[in-house]
TORDRENKOL-953178 format. One line per 4 residues: number of its first residue (from 0); their letters; for each residue x, y, z of N, C-alpha, C. Coordinates in steps of 0.1 Angstrom, whole numbers. Layout:
<rs>
NUM> A> X,Y,Z,X,Y,Z,X,Y,Z  ...
</rs>
This chain:
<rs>
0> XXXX> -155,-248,374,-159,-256,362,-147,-263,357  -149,-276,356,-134,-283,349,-138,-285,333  -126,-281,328,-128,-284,310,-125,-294,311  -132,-304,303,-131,-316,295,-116,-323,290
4> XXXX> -111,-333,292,-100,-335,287,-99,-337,269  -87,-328,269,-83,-325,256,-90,-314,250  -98,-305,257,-101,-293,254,-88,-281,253  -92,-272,246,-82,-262,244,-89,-250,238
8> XXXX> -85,-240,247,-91,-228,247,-90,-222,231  -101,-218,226,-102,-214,205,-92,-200,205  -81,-201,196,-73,-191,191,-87,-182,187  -81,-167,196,-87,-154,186,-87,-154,176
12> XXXX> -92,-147,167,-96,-146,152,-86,-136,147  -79,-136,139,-74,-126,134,-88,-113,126  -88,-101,131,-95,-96,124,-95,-94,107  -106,-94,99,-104,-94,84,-101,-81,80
16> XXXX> -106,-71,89,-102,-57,82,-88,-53,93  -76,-54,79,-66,-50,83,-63,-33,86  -69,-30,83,-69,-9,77,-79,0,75  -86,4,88,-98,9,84,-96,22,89
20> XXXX> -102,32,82,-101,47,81,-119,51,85  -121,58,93,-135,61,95,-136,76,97  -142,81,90,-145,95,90,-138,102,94  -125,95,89,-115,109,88,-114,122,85
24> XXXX> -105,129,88,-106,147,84,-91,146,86  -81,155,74,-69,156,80,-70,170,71  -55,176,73,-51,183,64,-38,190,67  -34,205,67,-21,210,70,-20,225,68
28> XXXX> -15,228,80,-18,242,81,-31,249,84  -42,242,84,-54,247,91,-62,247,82  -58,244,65,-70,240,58,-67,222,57  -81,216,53,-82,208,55,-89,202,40
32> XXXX> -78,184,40,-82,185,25,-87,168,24  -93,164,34,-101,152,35,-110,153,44  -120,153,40,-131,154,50,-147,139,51  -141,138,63,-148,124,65,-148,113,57
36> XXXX> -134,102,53,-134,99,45,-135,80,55  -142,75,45,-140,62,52,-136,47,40  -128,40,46,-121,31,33,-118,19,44  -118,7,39,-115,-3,45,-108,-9,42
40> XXXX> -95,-17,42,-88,-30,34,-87,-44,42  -91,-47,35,-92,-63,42,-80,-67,43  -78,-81,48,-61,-92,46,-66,-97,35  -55,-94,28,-56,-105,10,-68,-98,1
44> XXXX> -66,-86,-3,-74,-78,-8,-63,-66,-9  -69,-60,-22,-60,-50,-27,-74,-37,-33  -72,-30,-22,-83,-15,-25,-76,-7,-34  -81,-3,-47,-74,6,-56,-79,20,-52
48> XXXX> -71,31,-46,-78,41,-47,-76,54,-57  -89,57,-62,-82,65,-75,-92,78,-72  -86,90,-83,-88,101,-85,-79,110,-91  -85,120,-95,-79,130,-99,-65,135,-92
52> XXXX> -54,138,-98,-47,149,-91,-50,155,-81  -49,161,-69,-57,173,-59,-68,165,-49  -72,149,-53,-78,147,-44,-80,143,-34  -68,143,-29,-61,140,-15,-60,127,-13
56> XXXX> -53,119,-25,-49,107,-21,-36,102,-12  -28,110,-15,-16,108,-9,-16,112,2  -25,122,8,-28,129,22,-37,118,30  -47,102,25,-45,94,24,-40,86,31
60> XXXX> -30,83,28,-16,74,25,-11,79,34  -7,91,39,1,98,50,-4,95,61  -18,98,65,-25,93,72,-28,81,76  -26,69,68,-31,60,68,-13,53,79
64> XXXX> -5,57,71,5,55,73,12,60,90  4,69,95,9,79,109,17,91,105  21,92,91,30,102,91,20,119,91  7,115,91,0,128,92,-14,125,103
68> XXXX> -13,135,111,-26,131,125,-35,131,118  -47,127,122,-63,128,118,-62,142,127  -70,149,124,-77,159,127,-95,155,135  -98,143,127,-109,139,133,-116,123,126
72> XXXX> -119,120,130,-123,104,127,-112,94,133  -113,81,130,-103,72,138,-103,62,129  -89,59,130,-80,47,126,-75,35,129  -83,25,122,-81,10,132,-73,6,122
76> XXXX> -61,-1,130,-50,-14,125,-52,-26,131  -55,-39,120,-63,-49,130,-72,-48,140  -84,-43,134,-93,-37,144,-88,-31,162  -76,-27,166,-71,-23,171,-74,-1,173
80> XXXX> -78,5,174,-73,20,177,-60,26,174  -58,28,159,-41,31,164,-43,46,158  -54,57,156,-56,66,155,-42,83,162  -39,74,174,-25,85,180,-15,77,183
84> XXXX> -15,70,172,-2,59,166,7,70,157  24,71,159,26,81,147,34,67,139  43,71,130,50,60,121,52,49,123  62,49,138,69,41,139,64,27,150
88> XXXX> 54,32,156,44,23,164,34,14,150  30,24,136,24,17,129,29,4,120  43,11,122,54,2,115,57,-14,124  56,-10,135,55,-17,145,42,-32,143
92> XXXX> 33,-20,134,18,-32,134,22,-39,124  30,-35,113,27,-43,104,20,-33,92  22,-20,95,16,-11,80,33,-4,77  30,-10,63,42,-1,57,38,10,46
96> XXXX> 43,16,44,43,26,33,52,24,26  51,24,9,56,28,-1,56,39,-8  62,53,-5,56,63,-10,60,68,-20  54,79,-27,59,78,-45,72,85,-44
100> XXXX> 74,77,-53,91,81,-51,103,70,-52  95,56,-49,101,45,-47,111,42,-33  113,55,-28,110,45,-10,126,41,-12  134,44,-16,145,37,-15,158,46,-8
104> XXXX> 170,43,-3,183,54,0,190,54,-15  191,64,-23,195,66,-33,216,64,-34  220,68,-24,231,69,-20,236,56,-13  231,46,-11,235,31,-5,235,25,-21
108> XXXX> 241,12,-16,241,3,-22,228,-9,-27  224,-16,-37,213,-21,-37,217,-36,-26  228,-40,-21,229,-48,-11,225,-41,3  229,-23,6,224,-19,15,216,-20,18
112> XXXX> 205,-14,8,193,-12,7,182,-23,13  188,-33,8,182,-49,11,183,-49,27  194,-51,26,198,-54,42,194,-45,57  185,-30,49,180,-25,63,165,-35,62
116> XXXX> 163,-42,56,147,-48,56,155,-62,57  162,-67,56,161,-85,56,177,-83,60  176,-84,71,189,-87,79,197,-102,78  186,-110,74,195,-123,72,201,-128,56
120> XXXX> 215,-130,58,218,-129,39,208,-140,34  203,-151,38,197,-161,33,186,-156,26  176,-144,33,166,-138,25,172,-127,18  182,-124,16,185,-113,6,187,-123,-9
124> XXXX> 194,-137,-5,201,-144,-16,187,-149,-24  175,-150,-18,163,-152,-21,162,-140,-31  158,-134,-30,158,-118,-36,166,-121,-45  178,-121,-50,187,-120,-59,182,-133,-68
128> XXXX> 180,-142,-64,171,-150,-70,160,-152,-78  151,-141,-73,139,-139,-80,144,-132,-91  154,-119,-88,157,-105,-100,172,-109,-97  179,-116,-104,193,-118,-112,195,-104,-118
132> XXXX> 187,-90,-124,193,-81,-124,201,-71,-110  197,-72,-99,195,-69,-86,208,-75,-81  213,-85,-87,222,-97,-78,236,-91,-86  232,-90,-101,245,-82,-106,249,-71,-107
136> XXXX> 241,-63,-101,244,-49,-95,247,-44,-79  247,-58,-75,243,-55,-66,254,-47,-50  266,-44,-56,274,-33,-55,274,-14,-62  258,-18,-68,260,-3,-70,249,2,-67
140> XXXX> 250,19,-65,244,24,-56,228,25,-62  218,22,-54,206,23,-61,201,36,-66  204,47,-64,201,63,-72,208,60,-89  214,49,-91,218,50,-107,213,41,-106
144> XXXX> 202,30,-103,191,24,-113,186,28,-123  176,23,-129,166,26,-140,153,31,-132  145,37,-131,132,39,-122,126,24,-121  127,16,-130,120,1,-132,128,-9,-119
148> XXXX> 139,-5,-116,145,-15,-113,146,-7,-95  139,8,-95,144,11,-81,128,7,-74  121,5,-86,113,4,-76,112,-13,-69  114,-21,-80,115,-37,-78,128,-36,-64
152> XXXX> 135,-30,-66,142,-32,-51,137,-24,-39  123,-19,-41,117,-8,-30,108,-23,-27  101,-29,-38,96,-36,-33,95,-56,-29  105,-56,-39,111,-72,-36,114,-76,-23
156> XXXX> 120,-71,-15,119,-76,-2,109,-79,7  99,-72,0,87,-76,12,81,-93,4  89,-98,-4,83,-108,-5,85,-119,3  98,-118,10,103,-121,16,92,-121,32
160> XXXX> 92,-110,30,84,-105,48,70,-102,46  61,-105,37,51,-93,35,44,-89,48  41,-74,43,34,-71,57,22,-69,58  16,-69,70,-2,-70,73,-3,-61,61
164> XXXX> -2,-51,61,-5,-37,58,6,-28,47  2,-29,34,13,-21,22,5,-11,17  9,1,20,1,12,12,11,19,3  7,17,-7,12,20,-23,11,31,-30
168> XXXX> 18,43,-27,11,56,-32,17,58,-53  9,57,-58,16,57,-70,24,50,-75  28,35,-74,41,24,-75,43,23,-88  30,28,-101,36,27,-118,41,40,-119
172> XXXX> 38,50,-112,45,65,-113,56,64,-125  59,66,-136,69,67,-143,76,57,-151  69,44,-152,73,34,-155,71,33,-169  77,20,-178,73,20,-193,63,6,-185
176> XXXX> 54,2,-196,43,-3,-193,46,-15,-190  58,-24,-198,64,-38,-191,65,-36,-180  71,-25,-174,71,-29,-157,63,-28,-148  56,-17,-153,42,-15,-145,41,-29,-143
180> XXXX> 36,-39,-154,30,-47,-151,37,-56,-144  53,-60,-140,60,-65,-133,54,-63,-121  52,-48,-117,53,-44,-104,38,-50,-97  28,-49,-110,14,-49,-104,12,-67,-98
184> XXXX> 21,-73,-107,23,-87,-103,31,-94,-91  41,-83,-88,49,-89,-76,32,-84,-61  27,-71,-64,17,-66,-56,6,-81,-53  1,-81,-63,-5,-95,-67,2,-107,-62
188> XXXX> 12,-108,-56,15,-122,-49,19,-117,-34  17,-102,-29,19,-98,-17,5,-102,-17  -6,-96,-23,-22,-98,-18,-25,-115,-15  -19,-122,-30,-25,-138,-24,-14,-141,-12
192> XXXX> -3,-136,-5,1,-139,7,-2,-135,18  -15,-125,20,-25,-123,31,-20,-111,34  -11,-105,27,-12,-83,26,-23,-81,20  -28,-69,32,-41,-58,24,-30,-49,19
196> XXXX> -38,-43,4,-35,-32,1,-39,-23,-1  -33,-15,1,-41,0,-5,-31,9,-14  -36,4,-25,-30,12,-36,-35,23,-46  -26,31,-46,-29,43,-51,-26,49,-61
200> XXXX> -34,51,-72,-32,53,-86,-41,68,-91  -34,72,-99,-37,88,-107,-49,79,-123  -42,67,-124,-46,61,-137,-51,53,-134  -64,48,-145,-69,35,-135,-71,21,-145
204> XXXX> -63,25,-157,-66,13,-169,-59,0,-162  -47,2,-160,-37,-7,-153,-40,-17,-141  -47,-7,-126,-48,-9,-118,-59,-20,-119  -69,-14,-123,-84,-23,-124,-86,-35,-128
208> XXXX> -73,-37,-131,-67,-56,-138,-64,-64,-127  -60,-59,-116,-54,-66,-101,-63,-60,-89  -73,-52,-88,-80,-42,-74,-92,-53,-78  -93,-56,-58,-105,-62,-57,-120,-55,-56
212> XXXX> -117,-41,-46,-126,-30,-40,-115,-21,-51  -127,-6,-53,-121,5,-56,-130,15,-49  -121,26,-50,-126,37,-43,-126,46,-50  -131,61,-53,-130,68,-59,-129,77,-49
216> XXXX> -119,87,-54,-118,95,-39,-120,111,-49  -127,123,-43,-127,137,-53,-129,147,-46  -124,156,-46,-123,168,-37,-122,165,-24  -116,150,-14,-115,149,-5,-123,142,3
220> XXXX> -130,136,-7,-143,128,-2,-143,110,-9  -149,102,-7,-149,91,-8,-162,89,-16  -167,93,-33,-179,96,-33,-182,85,-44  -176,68,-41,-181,57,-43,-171,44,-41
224> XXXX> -177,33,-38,-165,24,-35,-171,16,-35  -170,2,-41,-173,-11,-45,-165,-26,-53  -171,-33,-54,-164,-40,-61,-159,-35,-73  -149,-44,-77,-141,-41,-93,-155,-45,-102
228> XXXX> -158,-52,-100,-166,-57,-111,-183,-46,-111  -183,-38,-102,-193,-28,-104,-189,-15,-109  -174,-16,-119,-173,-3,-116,-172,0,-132  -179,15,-132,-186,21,-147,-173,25,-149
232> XXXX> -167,21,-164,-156,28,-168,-158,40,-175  -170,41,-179,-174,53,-186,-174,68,-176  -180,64,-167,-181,72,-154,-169,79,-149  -156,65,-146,-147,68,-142,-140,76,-142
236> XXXX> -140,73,-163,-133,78,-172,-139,98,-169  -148,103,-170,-149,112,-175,-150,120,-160  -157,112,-154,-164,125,-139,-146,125,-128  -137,111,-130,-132,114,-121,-117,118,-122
240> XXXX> -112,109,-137,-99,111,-142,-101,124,-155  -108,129,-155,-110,137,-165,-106,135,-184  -109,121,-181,-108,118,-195,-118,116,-206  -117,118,-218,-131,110,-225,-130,95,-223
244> X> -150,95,-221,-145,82,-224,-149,69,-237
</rs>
């Protein structure tokens, strides 16, 4: 069969679901503290996932990330299998982790720090550009930041690079509320640059201002997930963060 002149075979599609978890089970040491849990994140979409303390969100996150096996269910990265993928093959796809803690070498420099993610000075000078605090520190070691500022250098460079795939375990963890909202804003322009997210929050007043989908995750289970705009704060408040509401 001859193709037609000036025909050209149609680019694959990039798949939409960047991150999908399907009836997972993981846990450690032989008990197990997610069971069958399923969550999706799209490209350019930010999944909030919340709950209580204890309810295996950051086990999660581990998982999601390779640093912890499934025990049972499977894990697509751009609709790919990457279920007996461990870190550094996922890292490879394009899923990063941010884990609580802010993800940084405390003992480098904040020029170090930069430069294991953006090897070229042109994108670091970018960076220093955006945060002029960053640029005049930028000979000292990041473990004497402010928590505000370690985390903006955990995560400023990916603006630079963003990747398929950012999973956010707790990133307002500890912050005064101006930064939170710095941080939820820089997240918010990884999402309109075509990063899924999956971020992960203990609180959910903050979050629900930037999350497209949320999840409720509780005793290890996934026991609702929908749009932002379907979601009962009264409900939230009381059955899942244990607050009044």
């Amino acid at each position: 069969v001859r193709a037609r002149r000036g025909w050209r075979p149609a680019r694959p599609r990039r798949p939409s679901h960047a991150l999908e978890l399907r009836g997972v089970t993981a846990g450690y040491d032989g008990g197990t503290v997610l069971y069958g849990v399923d969550l999706t994140v799209r490209r350019g979409e930010i999944l909030a996932l919340l709950g209580p303390n204890g309810a295996g969100k950051s086990t999660a996150c581990r998982v999601a990330a390779g640093l912890l096996p499934a025990t049972g269910g499977t894990v697509a990265v751009a609709g790919r299998d990457a279920t007996r993928d461990g870190p550094v093959r996922r890292s490879r796809a394009g899923v990063l982790l941010a884990p609580e803690g802010r993800g940084i070498f405390p003992a480098l420099t904040i020029e170090e720090n930069l430069a294991l993610y953006l090897e070229d000075p042109g994108e670091r000078d970018a960076v220093y550009g955006r945060f002029p605090r960053l640029r005049e520190r930028r000979a000292v070691a990041a473990g004497a930041l402010s928590g505000g500022e370690q985390q903006m250098l955990a995560l400023a460079p990916l603006l630079q690079r963003p990747p398929a795939v950012l999973i956010a375990d707790e990133p307002s963890l500890g912050l005064a509320p101006r930064v939170v909202e710095e941080v939820y804003a820089l997240l918010t322009e990884l999402r309109d640059a075509g990063s899924a997210l999956l971020l992960v929050e203990e609180k959910a007043a903050e979050v629900l201002g930037i999350a497209d989908t949320v999840a409720y995750l509780a005793q290890g289970r996934v026991s609702w997930c929908g749009p932002r705009a379907e979601v009962e704060q009264d409900r939230l408040a009381e059955a899942y963060l244990g607050m009044a509401p």
